[in-house]
N, C-alpha and C positions, 0 to 999 in steps of 0.2 A: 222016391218022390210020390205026393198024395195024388190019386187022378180021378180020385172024386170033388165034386164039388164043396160038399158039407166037409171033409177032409183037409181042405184048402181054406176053407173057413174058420174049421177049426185051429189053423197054423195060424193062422194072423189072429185071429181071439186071443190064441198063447200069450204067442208076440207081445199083444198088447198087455194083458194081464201081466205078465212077467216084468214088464217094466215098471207099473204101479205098484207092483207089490215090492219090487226094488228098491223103488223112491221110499214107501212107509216103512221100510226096513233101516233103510238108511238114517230115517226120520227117528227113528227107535236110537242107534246108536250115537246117532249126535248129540241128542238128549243126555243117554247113559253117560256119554266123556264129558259134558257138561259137567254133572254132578260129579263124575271123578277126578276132574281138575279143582272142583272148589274142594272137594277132600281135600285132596294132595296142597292144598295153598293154604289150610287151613281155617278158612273162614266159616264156620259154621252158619251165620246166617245166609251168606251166600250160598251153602251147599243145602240148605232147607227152600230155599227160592227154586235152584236149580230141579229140585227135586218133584217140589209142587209144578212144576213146569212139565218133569219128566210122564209125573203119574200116568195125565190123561194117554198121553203117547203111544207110554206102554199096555193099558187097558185098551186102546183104539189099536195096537197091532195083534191085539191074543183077538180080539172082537172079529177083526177083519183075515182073521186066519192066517198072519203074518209069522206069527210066534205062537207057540203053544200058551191057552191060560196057565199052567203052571208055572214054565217059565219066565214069566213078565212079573207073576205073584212074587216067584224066587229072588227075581232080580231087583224088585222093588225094598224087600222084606229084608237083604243084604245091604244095600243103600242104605234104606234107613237106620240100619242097627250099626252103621259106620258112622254117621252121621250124629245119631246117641251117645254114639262111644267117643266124640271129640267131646272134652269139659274146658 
């Protein structure tokens, strides 16, 4: 247990952080199964909405250090090229 003071502050700073970063994580994958359900349903202009929806998401969780930029790039760049691939 911490038995400094700045050490105990720093546990609840954690705490807190760890839960926001939770939430925009969370906020990330809700997005992504959005746009994987309108795949899987086939509606492509639904899965282009879903997706325009998803972008900002994903850019706001590599920004906020949630997710790596590459991976949001990868994830994004995969969508889309599913989403292309429906005719």
């Amino acid at each position: 247990m911490a038995n400094h003071h700045s050490a105990k502050v720093r546990i609840r700073r954690n705490e807190r952080r760890a839960a926001i970063n939770g939430d925009r994580l969370g906020r990330v994958r809700t997005h992504v199964k959005r746009v994987e359900t309108a795949i899987a349903s086939g509606d492509k202009a639904a899965a282009q909405e879903a997706l325009r929806a998803a972008q900002p998401e994903l850019h706001r969780g590599a920004q906020k250090g949630v997710l790596h930029a590459n991976t949001a790039s990868r994830k994004l760049s995969r969508l889309s090229a599913r989403i292309k691939a429906m005719a």
